[in-house]
C-alpha positions as CSV (number, residue, x, y, z in Angstrom):
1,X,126.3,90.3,81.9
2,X,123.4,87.6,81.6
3,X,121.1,86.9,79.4
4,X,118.8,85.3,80.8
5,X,114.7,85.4,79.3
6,X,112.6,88.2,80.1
7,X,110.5,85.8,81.5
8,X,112.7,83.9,83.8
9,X,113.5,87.5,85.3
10,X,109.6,88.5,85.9
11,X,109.6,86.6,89.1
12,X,113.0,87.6,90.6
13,X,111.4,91.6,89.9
14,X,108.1,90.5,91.3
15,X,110.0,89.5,94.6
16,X,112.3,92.9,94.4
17,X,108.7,94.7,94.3
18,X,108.0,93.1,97.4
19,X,110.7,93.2,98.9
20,X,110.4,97.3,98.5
21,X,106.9,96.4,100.2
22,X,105.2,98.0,97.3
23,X,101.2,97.6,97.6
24,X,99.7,94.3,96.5
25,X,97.6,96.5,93.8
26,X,100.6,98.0,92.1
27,X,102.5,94.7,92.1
28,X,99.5,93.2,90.6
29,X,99.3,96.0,87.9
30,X,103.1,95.5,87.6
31,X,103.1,91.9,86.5
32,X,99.7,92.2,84.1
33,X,101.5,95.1,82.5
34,X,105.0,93.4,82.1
35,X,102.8,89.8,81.1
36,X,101.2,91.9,78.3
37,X,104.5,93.3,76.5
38,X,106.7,89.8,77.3
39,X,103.7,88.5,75.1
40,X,103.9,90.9,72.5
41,X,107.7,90.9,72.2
42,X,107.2,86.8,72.2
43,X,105.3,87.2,69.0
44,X,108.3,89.1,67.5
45,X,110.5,85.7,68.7
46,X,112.1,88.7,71.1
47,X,113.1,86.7,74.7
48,X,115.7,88.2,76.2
49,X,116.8,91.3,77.4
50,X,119.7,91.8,75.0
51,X,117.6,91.1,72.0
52,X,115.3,93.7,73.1
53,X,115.5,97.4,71.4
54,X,114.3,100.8,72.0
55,X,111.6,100.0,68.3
56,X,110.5,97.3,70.5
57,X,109.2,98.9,73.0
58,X,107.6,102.2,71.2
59,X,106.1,99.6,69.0
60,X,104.2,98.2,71.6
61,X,103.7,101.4,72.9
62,X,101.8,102.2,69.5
63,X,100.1,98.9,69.1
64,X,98.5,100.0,73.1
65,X,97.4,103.2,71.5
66,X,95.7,101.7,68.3
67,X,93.9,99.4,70.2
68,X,92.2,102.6,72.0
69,X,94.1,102.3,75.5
70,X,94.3,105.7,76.8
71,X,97.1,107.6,77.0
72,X,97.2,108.0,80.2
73,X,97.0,104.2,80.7
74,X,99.6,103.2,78.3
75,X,101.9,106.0,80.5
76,X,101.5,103.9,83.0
77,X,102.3,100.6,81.3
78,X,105.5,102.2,80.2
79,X,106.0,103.3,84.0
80,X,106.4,99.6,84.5
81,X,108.4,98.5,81.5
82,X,110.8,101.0,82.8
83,X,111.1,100.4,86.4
84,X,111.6,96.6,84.7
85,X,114.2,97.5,82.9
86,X,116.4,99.6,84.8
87,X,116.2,96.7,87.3
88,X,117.2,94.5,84.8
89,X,120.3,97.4,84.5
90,X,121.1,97.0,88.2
91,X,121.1,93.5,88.8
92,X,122.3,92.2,85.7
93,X,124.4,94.7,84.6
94,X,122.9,95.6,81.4
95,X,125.0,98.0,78.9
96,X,121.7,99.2,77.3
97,X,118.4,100.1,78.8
98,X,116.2,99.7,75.8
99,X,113.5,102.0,77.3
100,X,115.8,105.4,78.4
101,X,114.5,106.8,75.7
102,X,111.0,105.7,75.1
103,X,108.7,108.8,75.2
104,X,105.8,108.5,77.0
105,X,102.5,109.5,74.9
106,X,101.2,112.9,74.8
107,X,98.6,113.2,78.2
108,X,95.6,115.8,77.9
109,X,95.2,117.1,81.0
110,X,91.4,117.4,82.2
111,X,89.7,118.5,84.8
112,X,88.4,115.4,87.8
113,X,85.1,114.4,87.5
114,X,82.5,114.7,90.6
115,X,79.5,113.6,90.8
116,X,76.2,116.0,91.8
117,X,74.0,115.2,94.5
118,X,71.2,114.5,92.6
119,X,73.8,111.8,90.6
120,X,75.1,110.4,93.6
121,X,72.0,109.7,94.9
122,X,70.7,108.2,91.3
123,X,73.8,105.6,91.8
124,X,72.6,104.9,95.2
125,X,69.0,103.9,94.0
126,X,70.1,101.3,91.2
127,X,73.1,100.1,93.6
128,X,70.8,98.9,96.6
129,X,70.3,95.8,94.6
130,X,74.0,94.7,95.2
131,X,74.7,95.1,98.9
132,X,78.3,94.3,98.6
133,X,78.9,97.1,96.1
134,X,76.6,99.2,97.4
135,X,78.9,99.3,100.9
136,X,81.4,99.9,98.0
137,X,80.3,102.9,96.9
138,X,79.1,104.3,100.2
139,X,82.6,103.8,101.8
140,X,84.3,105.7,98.8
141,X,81.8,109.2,99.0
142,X,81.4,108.8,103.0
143,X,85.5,108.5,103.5
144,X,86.8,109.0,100.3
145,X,89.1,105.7,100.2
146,X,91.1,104.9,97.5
147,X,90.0,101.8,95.6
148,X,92.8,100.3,96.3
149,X,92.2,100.3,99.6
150,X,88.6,99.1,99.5
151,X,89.8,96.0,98.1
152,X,92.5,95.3,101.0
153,X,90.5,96.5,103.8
154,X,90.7,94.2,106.4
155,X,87.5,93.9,108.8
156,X,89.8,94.1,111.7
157,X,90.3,97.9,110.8
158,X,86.5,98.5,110.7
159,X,85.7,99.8,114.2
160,X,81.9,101.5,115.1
161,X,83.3,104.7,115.1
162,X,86.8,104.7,112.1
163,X,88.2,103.0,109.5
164,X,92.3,102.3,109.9
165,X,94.1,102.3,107.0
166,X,97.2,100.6,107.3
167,X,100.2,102.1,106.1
168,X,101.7,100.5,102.5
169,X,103.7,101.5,100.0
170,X,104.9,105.3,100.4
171,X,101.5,105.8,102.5
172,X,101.4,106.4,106.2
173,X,98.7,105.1,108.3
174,X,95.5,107.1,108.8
175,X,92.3,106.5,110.4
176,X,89.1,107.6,108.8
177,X,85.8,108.9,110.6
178,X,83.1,106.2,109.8
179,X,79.7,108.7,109.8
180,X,76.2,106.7,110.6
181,X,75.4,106.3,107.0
182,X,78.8,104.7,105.9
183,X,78.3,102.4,109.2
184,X,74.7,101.5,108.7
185,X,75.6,100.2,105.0
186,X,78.6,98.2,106.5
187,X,76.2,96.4,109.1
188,X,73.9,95.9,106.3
189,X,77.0,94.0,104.6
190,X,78.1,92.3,107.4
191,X,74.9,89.9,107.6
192,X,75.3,88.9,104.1
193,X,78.7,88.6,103.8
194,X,79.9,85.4,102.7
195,X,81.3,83.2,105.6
196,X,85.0,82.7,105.2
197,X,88.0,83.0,107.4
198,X,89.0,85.5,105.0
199,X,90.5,88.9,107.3
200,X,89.2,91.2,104.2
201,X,85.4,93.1,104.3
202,X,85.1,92.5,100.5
203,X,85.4,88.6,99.1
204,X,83.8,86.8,96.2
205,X,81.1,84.0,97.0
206,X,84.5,81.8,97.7
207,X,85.8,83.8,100.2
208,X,88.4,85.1,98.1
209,X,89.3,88.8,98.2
210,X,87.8,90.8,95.3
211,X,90.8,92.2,92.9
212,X,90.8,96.1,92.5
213,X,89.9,95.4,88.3
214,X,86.4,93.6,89.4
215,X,85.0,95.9,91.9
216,X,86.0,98.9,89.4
217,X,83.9,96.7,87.1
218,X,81.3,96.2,88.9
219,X,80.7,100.0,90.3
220,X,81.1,100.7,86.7
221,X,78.3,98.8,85.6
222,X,76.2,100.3,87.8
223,X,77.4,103.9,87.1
224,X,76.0,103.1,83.4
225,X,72.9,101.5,84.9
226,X,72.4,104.9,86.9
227,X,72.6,107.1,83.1
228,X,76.1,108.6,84.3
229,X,78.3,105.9,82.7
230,X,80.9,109.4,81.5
231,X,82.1,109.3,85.6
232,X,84.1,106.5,87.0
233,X,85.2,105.0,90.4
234,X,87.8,107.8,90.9
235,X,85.2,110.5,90.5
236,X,83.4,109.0,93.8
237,X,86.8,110.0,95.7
238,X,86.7,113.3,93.7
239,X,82.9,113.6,94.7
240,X,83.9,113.1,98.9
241,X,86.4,115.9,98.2
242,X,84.2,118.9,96.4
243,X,80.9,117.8,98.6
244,X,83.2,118.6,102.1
245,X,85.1,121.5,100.7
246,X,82.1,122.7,99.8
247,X,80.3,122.6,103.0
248,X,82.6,124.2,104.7
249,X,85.6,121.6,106.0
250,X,88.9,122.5,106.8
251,X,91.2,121.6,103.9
252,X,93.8,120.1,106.7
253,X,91.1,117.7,107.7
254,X,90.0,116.6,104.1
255,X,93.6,116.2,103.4
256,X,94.7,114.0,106.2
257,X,91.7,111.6,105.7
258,X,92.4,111.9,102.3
259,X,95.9,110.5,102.7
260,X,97.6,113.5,100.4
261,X,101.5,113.9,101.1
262,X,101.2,117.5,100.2
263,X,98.2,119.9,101.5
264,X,98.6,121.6,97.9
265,X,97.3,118.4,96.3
266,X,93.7,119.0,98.4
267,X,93.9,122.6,97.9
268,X,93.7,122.3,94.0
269,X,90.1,120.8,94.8
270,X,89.2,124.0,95.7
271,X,88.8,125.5,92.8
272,X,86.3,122.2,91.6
273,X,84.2,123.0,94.9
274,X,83.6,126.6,93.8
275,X,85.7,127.7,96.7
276,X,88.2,130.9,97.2
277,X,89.4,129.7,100.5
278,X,88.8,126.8,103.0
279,X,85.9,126.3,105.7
280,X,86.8,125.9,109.2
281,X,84.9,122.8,110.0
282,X,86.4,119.9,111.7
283,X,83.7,117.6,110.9
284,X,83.5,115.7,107.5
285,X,80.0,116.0,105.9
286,X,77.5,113.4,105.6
287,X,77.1,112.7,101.8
């Protein structure tokens, strides 16, 4: 067994992440989670996997919550430690995995947010100052994408008609009907779009890509500018579900665009759209 410093191994992990061709957004998260406790244990003079205890970790745990994380972020925080860890197991053949037994905080289960019409189009009157974010939010309630996949879309996957998704992680590719409202906001985009060589739709003023933290920033800036700073960027996704269950669409449909493994994960939307059973419609809803 080594004992190497936890922060010699970061990188090596960082690489095994990639190597598993995990999405640049949850390596990202990965490393900003795992930076955050190698700091904290640091402070403790803890460096090295051996020195490192079960108390350790549930303390940091702890200090998360008393700074006001939520729960349901410092779950996912401890999502990473562990994966960390029992890598660290694996490849290093470590006796003790100081987070086995870790217990995950207590997660209050509450129902998605969605926005109404009369709120989504409130967002859209205070957003059309920001083109770049307004395509933002336009993309998410016209196709319901994923944040995560705003940020690494790739203008080569834009077409006048769909939006390709390219497969990562455990997601399969998918393409994504681009309706005249989503497409006329995109246009409006492209003529200010910054000129770069850059293969991605969104990029800072530099031509760099724009990381998943700043656009949930900035759209939540604007949701507060709006008067419904209580919803967030994931209720946009939430909003392109209810508004096409509602109106009738086929739950098959909103769950392939959707990119859901499981149908049932759609169908729990169903209830949120006021619906006892799914629409026929083949066409997604203009929003």
């Amino acid at each position: 067994m080594t004992n190497d410093t936890l922060v010699s191994l970061l990188p090596e992990f960082i690489q095994y992440l990639k190597n598993l061709k995990r999405s640049p957004a949850t390596i990202l998260a990965y490393r900003a989670d795992l930076e955050q406790l190698l700091t904290f244990l640091q402070k403790k003079e803890i460096v090295t996997h051996s020195q490192t205890k079960q108390v350790n970790i549930e303390a940091f745990r702890d200090s998360l919550l008393n700074l006001k994380y939520m729960p349901k972020t410092v779950s996912r925080k401890l999502n990473a430690i562990k994966t960390f860890f029992r890598w660290i197991a694996i490849e290093k053949k470590l006796i003790f995995n100081p987070t086995e037994k870790v217990a995950h905080p207590k997660i209050e289960l509450t129902t998605p947010g969605f926005l109404s019409p009369l709120e989504y189009r409130a967002l859209r009157d205070v957003v059309r100052e920001n083109v770049r974010i307004m395509t933002m939010v336009e993309l998410i309630l016209q196709t319901g994408l994923r944040i995560s996949e705003v940020a690494n879309l790739k203008l080569e996957n834009v077409t006048k008609t769909q939006i390709t998704i390219e497969p990562y992680a455990t997601q399969l590719k998918r393409t994504i009907p681009l309706n005249k409202r989503a497409r006329e906001t995109f246009d409006e985009y492209q003529k200010v779009r910054p000129k770069s060589n850059s293969p991605y739709v969104f990029t800072s003023k530099f031509g760099k890509p724009l990381a998943v933290r700043n656009i949930r920033a900035a759209i939540d800036r604007y949701l507060q500018k709006a008067g419904i700073g209580q919803y967030s960027v994931n209720d946009l996704r939430t909003t392109f579900f209810v508004e096409n269950l509602k109106n009738g669409v086929d739950v098959v449909i909103v769950s392939q665009v959707a990119g859901h493994k499981r149908l049932a994960t759609t169908e729990k939307y169903l209830k949120l759209a006021e619906m006892k059973k799914t629409g026929k419609k083949q066409i997604l809803v203009e929003l």
